[in-house]
N, CA and C atoms of all chains as a GROMACS GRO file, in nm:
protein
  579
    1UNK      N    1   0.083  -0.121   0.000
    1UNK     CA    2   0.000   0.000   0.000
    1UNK      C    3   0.086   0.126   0.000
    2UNK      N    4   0.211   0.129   0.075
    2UNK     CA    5   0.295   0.226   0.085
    2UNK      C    6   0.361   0.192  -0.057
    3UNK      N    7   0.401   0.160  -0.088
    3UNK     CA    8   0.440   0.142  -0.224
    3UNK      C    9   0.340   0.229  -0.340
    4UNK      N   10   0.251   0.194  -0.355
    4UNK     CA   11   0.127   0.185  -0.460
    4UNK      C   12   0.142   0.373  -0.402
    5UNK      N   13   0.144   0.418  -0.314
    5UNK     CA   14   0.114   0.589  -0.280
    5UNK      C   15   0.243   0.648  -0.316
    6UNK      N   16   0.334   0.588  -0.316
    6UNK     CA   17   0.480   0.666  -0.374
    6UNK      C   18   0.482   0.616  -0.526
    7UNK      N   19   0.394   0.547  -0.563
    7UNK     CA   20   0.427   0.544  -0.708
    7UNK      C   21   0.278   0.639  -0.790
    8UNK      N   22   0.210   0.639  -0.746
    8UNK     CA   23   0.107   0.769  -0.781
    8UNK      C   24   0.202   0.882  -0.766
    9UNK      N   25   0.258   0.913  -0.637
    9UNK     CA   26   0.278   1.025  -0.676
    9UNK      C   27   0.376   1.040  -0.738
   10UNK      N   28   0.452   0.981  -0.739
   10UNK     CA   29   0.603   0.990  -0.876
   10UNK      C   30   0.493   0.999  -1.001
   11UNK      N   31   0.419   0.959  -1.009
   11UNK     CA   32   0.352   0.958  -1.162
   11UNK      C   33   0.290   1.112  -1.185
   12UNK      N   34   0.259   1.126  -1.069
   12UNK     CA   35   0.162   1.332  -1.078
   12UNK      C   36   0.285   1.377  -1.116
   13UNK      N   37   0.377   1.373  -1.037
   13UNK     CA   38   0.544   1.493  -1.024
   13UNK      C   39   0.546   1.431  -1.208
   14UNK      N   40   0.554   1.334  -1.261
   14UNK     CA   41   0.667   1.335  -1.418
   14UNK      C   42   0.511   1.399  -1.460
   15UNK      N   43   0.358   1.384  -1.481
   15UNK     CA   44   0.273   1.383  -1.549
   15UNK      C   45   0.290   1.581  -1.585
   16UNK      N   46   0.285   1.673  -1.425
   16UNK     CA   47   0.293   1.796  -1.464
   16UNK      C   48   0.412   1.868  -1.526
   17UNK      N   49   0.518   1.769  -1.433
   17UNK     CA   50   0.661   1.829  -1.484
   17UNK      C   51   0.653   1.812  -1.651
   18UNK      N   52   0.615   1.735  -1.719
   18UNK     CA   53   0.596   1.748  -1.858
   18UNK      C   54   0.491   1.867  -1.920
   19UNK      N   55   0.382   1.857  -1.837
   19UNK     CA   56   0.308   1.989  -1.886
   19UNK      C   57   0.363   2.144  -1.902
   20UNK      N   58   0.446   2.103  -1.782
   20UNK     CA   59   0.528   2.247  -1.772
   20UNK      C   60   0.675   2.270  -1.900
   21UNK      N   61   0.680   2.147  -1.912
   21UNK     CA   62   0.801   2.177  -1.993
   21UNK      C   63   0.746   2.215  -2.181
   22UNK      N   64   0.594   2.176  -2.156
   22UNK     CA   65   0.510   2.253  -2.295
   22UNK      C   66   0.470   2.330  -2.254
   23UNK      N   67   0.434   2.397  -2.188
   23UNK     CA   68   0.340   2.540  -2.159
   23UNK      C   69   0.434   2.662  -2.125
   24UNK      N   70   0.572   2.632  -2.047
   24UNK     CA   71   0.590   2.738  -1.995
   24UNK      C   72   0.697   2.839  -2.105
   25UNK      N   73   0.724   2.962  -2.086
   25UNK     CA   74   0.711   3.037  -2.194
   25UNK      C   75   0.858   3.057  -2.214
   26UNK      N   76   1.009   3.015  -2.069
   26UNK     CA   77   1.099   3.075  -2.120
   26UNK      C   78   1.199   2.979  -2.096
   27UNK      N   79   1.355   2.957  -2.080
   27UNK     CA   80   1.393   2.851  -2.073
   27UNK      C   81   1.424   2.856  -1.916
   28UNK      N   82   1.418   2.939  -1.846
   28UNK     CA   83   1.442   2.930  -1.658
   28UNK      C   84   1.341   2.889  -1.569
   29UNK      N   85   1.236   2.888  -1.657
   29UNK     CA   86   1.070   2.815  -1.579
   29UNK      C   87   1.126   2.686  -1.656
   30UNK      N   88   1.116   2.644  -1.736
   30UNK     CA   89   1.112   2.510  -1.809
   30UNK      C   90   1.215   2.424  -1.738
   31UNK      N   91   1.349   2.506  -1.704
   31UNK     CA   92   1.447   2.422  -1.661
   31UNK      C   93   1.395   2.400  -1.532
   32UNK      N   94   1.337   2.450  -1.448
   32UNK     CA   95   1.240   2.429  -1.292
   32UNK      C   96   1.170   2.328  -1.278
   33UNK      N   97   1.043   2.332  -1.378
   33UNK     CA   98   0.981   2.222  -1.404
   33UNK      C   99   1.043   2.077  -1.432
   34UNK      N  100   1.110   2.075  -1.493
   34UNK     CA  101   1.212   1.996  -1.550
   34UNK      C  102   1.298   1.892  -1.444
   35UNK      N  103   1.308   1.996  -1.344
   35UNK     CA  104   1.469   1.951  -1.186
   35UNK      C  105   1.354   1.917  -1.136
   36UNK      N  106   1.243   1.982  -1.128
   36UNK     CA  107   1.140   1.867  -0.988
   36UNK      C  108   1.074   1.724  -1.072
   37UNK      N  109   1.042   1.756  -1.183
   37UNK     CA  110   1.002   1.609  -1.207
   37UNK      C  111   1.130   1.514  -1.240
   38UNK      N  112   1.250   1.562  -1.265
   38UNK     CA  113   1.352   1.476  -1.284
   38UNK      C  114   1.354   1.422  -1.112
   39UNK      N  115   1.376   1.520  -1.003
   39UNK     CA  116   1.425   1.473  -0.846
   39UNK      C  117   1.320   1.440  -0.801
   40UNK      N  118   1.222   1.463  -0.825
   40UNK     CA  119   1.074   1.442  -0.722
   40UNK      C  120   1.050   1.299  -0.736
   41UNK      N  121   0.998   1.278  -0.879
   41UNK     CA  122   0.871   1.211  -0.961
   41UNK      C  123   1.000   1.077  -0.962
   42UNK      N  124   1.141   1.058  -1.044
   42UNK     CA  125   1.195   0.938  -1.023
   42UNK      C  126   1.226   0.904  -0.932
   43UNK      N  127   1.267   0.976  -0.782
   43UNK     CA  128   1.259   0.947  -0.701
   43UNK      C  129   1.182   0.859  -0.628
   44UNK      N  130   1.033   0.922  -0.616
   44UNK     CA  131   0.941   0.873  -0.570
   44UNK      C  132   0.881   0.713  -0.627
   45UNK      N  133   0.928   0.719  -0.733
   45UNK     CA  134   0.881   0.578  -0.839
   45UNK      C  135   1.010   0.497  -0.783
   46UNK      N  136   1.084   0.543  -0.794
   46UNK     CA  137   1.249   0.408  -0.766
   46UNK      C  138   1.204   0.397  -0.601
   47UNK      N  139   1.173   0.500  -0.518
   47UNK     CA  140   1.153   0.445  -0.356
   47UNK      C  141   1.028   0.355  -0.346
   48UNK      N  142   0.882   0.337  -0.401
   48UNK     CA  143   0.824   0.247  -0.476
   48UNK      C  144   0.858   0.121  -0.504
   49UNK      N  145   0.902   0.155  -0.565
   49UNK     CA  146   0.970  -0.007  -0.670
   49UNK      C  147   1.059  -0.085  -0.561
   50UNK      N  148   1.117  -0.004  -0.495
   50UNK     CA  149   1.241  -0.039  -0.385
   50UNK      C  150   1.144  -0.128  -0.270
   51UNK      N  151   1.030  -0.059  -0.185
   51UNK     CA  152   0.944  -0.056  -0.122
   51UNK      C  153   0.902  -0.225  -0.186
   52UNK      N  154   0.804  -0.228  -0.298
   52UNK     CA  155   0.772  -0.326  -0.337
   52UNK      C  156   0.816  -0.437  -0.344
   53UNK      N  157   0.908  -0.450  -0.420
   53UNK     CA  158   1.033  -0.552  -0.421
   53UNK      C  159   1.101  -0.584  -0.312
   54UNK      N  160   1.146  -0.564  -0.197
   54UNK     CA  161   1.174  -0.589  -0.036
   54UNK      C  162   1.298  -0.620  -0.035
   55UNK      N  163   1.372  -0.668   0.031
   55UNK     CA  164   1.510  -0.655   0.093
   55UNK      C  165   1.620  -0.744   0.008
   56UNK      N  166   1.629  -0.712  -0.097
   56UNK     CA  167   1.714  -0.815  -0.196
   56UNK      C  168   1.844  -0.734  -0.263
   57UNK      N  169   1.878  -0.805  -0.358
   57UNK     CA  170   1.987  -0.783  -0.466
   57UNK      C  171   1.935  -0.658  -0.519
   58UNK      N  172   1.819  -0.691  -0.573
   58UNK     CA  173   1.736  -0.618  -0.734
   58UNK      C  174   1.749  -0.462  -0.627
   59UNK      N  175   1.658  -0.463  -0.512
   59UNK     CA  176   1.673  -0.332  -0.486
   59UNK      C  177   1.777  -0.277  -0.378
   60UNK      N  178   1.870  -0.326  -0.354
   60UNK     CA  179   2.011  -0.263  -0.318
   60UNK      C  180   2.047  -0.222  -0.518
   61UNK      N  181   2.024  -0.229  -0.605
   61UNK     CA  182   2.043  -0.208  -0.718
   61UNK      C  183   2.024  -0.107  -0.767
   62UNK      N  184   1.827  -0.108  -0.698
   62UNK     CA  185   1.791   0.069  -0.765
   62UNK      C  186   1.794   0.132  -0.668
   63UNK      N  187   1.863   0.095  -0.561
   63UNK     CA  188   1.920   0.216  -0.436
   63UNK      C  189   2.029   0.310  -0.502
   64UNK      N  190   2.132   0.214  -0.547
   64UNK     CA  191   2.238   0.243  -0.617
   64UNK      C  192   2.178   0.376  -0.785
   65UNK      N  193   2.121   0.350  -0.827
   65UNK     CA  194   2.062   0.418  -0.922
   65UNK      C  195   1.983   0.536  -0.888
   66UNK      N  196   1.918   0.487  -0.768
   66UNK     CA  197   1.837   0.658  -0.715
   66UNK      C  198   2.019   0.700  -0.678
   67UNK      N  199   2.077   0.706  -0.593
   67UNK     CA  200   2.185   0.777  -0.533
   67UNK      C  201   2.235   0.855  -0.637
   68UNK      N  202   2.262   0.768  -0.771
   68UNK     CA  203   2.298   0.842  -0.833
   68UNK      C  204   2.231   0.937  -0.980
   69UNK      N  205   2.110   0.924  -0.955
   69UNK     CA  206   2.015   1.029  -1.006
   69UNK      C  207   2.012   1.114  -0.923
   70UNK      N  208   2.014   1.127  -0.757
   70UNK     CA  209   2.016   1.194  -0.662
   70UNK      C  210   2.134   1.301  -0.686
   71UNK      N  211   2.226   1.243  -0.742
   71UNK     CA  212   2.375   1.370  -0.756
   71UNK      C  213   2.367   1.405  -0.844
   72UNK      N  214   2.344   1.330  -0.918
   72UNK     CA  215   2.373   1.392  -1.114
   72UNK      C  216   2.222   1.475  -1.138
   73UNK      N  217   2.125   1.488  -1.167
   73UNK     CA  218   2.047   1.604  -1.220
   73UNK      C  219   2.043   1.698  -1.169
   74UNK      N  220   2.054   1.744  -1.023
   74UNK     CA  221   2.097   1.902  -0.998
   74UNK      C  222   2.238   1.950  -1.083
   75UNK      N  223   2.327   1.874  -1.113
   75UNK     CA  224   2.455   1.936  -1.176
   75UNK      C  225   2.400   1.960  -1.292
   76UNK      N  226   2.339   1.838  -1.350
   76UNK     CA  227   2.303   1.866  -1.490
   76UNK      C  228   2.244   1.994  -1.540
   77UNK      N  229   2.117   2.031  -1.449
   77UNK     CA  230   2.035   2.112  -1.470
   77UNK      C  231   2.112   2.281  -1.449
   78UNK      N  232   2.195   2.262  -1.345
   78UNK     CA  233   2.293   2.379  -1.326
   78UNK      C  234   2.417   2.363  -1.457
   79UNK      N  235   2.424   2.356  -1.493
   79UNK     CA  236   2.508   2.308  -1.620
   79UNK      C  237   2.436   2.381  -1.716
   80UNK      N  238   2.336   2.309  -1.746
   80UNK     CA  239   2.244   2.402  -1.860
   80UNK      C  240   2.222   2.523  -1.860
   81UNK      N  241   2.163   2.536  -1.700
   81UNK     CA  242   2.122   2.689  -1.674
   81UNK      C  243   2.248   2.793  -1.685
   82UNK      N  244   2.399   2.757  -1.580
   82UNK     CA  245   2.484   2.837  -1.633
   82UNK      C  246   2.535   2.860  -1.808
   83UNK      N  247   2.518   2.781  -1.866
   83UNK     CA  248   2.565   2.796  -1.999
   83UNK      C  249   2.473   2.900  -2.091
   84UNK      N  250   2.300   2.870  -2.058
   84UNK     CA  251   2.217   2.981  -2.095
   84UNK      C  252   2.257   3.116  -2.058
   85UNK      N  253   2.305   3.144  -1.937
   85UNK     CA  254   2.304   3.250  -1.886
   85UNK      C  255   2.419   3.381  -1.908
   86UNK      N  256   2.551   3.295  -1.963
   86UNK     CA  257   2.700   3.346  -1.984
   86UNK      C  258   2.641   3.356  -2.183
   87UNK      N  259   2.566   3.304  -2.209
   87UNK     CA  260   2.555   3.286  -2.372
   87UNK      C  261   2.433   3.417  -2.394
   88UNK      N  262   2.397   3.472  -2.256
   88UNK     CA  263   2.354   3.587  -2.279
   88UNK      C  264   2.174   3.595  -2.317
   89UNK      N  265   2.093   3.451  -2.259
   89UNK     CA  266   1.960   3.437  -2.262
   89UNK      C  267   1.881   3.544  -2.163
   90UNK      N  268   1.808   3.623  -2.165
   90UNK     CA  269   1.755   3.728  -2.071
   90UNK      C  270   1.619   3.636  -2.043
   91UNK      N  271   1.615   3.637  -1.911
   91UNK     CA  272   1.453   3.590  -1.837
   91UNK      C  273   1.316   3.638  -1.896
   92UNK      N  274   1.244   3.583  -1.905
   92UNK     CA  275   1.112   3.603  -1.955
   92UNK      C  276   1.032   3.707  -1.861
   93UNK      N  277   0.967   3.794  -1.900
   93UNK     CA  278   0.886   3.938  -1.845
   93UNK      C  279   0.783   3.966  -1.886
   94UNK      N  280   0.671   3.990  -1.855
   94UNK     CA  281   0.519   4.041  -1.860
   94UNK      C  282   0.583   4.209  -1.921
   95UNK      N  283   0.491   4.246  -2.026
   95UNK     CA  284   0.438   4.373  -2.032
   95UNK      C  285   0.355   4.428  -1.956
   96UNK      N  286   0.326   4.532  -1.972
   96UNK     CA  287   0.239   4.591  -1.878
   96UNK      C  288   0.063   4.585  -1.851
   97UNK      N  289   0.006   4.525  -1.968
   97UNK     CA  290  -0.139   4.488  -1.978
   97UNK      C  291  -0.137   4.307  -1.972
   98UNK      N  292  -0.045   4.266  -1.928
   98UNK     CA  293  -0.069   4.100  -1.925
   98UNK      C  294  -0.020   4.061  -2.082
   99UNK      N  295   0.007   4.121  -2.175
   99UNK     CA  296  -0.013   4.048  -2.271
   99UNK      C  297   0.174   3.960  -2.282
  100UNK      N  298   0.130   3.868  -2.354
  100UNK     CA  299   0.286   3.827  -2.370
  100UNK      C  300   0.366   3.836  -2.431
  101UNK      N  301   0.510   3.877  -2.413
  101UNK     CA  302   0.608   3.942  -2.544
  101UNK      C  303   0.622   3.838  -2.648
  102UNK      N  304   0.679   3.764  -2.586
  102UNK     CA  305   0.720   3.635  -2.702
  102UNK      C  306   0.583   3.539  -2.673
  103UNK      N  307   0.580   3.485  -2.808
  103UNK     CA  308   0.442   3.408  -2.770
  103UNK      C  309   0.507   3.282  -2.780
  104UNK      N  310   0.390   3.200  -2.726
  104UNK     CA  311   0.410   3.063  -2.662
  104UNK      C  312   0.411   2.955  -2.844
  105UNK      N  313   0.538   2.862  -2.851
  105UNK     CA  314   0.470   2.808  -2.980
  105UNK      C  315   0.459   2.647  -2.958
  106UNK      N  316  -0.513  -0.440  -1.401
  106UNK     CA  317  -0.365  -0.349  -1.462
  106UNK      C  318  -0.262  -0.371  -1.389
  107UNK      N  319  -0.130  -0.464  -1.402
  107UNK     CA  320  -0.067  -0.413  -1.297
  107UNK      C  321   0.024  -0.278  -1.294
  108UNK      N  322   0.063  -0.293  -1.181
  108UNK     CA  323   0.106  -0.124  -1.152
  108UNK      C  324   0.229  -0.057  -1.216
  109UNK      N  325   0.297  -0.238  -1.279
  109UNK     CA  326   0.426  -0.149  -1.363
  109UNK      C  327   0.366  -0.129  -1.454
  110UNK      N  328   0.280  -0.219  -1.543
  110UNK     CA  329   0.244  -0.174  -1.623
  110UNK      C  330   0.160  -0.034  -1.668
  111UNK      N  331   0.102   0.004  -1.543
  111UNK     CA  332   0.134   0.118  -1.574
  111UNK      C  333   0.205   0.254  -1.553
  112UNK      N  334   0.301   0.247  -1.508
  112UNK     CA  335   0.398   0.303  -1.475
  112UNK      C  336   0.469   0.282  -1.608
  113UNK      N  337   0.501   0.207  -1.717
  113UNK     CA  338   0.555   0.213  -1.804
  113UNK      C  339   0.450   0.304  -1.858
  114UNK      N  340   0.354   0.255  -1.904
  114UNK     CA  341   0.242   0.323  -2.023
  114UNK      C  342   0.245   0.462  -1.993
  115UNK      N  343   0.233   0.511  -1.892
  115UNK     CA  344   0.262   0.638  -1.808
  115UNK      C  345   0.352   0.745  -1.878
  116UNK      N  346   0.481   0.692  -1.848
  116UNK     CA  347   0.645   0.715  -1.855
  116UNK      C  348   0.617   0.740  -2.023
  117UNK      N  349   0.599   0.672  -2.077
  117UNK     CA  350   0.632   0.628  -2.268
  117UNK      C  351   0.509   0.737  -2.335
  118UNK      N  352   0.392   0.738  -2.289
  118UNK     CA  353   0.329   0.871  -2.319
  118UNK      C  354   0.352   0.994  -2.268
  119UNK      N  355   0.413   1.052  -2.163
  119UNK     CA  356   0.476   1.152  -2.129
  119UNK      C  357   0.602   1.170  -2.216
  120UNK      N  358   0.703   1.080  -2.226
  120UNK     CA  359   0.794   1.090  -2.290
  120UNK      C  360   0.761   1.162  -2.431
  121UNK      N  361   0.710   1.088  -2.475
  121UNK     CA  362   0.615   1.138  -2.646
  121UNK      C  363   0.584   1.270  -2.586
  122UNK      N  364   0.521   1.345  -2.505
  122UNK     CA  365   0.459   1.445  -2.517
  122UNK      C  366   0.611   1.516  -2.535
  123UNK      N  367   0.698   1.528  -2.418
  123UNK     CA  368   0.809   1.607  -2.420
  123UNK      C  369   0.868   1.572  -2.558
  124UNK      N  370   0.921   1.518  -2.648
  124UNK     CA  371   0.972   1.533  -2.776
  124UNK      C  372   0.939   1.671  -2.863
  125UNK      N  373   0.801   1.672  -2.841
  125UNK     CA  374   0.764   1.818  -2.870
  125UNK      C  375   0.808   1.900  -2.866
  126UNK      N  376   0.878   1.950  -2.735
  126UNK     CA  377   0.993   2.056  -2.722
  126UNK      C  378   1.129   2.037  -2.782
  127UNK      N  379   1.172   1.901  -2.783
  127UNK     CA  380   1.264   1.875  -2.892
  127UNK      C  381   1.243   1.904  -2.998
  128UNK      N  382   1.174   1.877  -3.070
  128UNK     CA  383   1.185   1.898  -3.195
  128UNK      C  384   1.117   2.021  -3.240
  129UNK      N  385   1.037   2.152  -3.160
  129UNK     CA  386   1.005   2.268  -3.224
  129UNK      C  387   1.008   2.382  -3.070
  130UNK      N  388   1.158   2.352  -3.050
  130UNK     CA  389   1.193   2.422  -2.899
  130UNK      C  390   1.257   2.546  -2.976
  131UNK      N  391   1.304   2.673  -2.959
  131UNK     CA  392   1.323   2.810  -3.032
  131UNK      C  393   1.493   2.783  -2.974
  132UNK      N  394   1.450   2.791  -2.909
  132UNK     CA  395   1.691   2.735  -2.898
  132UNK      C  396   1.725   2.625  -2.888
  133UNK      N  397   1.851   2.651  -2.904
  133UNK     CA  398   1.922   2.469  -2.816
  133UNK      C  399   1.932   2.456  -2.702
  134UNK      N  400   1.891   2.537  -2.630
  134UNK     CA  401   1.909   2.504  -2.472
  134UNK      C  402   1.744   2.405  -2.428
  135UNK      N  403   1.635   2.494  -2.464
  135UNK     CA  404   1.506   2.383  -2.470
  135UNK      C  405   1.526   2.253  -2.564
  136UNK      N  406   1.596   2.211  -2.634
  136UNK     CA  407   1.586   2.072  -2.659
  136UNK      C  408   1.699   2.021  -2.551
  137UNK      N  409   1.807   2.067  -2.533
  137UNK     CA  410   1.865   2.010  -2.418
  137UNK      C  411   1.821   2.001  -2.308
  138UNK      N  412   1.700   2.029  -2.240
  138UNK     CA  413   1.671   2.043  -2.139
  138UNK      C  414   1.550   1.920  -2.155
  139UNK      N  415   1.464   1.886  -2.292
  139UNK     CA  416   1.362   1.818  -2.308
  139UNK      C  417   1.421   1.661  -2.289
  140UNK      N  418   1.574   1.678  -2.370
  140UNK     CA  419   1.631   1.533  -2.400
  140UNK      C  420   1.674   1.496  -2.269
  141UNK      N  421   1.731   1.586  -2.189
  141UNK     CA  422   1.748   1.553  -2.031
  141UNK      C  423   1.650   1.471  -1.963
  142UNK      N  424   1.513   1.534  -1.968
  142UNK     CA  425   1.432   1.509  -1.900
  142UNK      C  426   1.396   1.316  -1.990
  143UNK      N  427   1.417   1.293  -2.109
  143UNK     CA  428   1.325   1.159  -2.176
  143UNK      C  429   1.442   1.104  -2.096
  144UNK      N  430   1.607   1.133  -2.148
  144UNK     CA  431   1.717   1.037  -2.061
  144UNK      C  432   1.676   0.981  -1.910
  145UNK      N  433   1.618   1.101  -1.847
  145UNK     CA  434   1.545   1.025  -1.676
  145UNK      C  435   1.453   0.967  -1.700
  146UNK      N  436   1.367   0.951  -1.817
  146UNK     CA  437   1.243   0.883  -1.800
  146UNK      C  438   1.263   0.751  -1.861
  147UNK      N  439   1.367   0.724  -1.938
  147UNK     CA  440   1.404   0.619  -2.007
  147UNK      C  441   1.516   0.500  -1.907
  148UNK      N  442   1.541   0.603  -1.800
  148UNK     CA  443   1.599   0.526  -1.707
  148UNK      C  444   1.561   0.427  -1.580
  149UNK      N  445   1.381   0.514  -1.611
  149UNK     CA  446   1.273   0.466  -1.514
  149UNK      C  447   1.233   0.352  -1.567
  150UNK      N  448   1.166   0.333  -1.694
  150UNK     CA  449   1.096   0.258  -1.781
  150UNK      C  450   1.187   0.105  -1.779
  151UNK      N  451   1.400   0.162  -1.790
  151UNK     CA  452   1.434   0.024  -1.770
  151UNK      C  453   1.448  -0.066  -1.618
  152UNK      N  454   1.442   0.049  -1.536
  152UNK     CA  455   1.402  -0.040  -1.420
  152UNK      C  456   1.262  -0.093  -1.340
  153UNK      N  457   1.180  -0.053  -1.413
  153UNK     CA  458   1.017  -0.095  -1.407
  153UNK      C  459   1.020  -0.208  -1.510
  154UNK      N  460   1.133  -0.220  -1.602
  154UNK     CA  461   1.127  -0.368  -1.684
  154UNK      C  462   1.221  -0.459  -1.598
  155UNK      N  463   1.331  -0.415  -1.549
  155UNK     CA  464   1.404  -0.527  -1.504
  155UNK      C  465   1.299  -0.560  -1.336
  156UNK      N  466   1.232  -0.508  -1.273
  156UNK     CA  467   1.169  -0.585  -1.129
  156UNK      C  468   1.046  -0.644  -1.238
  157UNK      N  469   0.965  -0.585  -1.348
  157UNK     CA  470   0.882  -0.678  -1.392
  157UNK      C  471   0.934  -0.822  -1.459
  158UNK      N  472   1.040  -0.839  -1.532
  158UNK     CA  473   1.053  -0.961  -1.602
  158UNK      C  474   1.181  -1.049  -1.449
  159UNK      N  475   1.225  -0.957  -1.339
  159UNK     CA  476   1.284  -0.999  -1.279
  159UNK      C  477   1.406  -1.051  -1.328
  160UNK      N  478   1.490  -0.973  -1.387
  160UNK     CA  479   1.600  -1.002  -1.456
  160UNK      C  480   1.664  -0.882  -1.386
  161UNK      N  481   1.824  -0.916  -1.366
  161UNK     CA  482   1.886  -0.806  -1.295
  161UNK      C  483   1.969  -0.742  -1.371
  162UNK      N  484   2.000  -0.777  -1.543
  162UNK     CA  485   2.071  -0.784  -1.661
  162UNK      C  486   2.047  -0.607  -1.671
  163UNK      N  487   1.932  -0.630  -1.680
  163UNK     CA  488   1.879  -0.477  -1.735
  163UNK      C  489   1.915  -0.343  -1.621
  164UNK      N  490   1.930  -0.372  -1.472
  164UNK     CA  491   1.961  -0.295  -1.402
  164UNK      C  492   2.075  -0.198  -1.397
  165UNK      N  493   2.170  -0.310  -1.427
  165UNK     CA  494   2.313  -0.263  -1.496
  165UNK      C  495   2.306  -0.179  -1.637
  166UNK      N  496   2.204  -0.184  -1.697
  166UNK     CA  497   2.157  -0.147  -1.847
  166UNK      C  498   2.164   0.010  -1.816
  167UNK      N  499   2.066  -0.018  -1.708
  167UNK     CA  500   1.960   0.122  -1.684
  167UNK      C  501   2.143   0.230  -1.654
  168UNK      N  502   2.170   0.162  -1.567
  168UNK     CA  503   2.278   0.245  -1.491
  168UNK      C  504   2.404   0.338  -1.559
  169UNK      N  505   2.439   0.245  -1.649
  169UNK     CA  506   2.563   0.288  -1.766
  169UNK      C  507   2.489   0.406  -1.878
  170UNK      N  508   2.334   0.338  -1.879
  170UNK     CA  509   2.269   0.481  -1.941
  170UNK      C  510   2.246   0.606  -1.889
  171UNK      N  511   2.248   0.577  -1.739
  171UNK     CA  512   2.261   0.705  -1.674
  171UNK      C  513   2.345   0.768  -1.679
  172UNK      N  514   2.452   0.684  -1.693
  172UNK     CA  515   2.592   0.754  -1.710
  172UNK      C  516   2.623   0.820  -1.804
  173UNK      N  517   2.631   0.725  -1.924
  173UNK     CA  518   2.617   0.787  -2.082
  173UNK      C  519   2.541   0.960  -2.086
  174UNK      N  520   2.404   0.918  -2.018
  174UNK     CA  521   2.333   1.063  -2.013
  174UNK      C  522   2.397   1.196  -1.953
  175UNK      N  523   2.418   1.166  -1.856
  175UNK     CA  524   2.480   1.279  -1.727
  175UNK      C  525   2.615   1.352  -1.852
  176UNK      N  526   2.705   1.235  -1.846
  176UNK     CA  527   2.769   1.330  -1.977
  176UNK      C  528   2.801   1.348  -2.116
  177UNK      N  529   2.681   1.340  -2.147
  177UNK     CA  530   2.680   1.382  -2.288
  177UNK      C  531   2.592   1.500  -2.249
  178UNK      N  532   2.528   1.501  -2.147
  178UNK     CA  533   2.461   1.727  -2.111
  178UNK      C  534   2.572   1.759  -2.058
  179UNK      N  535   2.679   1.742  -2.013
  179UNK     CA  536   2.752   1.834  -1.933
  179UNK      C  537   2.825   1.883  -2.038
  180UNK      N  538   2.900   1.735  -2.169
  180UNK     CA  539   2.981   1.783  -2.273
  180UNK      C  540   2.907   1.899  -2.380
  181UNK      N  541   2.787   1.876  -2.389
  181UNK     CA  542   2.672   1.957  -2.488
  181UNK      C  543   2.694   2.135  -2.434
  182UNK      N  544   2.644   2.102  -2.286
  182UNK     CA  545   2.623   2.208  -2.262
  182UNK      C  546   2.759   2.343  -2.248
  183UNK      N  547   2.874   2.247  -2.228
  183UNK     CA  548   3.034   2.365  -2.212
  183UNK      C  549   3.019   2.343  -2.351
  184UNK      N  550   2.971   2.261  -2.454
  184UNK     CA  551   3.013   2.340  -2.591
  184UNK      C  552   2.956   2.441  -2.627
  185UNK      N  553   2.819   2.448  -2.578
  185UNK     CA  554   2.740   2.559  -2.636
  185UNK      C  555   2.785   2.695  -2.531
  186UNK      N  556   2.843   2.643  -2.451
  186UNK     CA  557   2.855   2.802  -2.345
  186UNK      C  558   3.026   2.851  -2.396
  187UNK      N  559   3.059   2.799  -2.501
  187UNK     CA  560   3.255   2.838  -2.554
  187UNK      C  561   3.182   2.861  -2.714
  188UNK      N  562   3.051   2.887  -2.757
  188UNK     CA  563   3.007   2.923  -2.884
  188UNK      C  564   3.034   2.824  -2.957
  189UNK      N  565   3.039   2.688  -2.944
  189UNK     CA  566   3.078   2.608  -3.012
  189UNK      C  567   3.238   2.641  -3.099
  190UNK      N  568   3.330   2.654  -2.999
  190UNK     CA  569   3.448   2.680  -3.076
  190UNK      C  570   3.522   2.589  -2.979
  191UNK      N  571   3.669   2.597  -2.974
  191UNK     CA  572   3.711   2.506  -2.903
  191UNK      C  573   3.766   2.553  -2.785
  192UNK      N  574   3.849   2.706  -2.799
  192UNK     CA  575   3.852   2.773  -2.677
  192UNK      C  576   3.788   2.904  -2.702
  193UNK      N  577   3.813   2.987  -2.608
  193UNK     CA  578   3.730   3.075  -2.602
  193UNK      C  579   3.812   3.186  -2.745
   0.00000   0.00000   0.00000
């Protein structure tokens, strides 16, 4: 049962984190969306799976695999973001009546 | 249903949705950021296959792809931040 509730919610965290990575308008929201469903949502599915499967080989395995999704996508995602930022990408901004500068495609 | 199964079906239609930004993202930084995100989801999908068929072959699979992934964004991304040249 504890299992079955960490794997719902790993499934909400990847289901919006994808919505967000179509809807949102610039690349510093997208990369946001992006780091929580990468850390949240696989997280929550590999502690799941771990949960389910019980005290063996297989999941001392995907212990080993969360740990190291656990280190590597914050670098990754900081990686990207510094390289946008020195290459001179400016943050996304509202005009003054709501409307939007760059439109969404 | 069982529950990997859908946890795969899940994963593999999300995945599809994000390609979208790959392939009609306005820079290279949004497809790098889309392909990031399928690389984690493709890492999920092989370990929801290796506890379903119970094979531990694929675990090791999943893992070296993580690896593969992690740097080929880190190498992508210092190329695009040196303008794609070799030094500055």
């Amino acid at each position: 049962m504890i299992a079955y509730i960490f794997i719902f919610l790993g499934l909400v965290f990847i289901f919006f984190g994808t919505l967000g990575i179509i809807r949102f308008p610039d690349i510093y929201t997208r990369l946001q969306t992006s780091s929580k469903c990468d850390a949240a949502g696989s997280v929550a599915i590999l502690i799941g799976l771990m949960i389910k499967e019980g005290l063996n080989a297989v999941s001392l395995r995907i212990l080993i695999i969360l740990l190291f999704l656990l280190l590597t996508n914050p670098v990754a995602t900081h990686a990207i973001a510094r390289s946008a930022a020195i290459r001179g990408i400016k943050p996304w901004r509202k005009v003054n009546n709501g409307e939007r500068k760059d439109r969404l495609r | 249903m069982n529950i990997i199964t859908l946890i795969i079906t899940v994963i593999a239609i999300t995945a599809s949705l994000a390609l979208y930004r790959v392939i009609l993202g306005p820079t290279p930084w949004d497809r790098l950021i889309a392909v990031n995100l399928i690389s984690s989801k493709v890492v999920i999908i092989m370990v929801a296959t290796a506890v379903f068929y119970k094979r531990s072959i694929y675990m090791d699979v999943a893992l070296v792809y993580a690896v593969i992934g992690f740097v080929s964004i880190i190498a992508i991304s210092k190329f695009l931040e040196r303008k794609g040249t070799k030094k500055e």
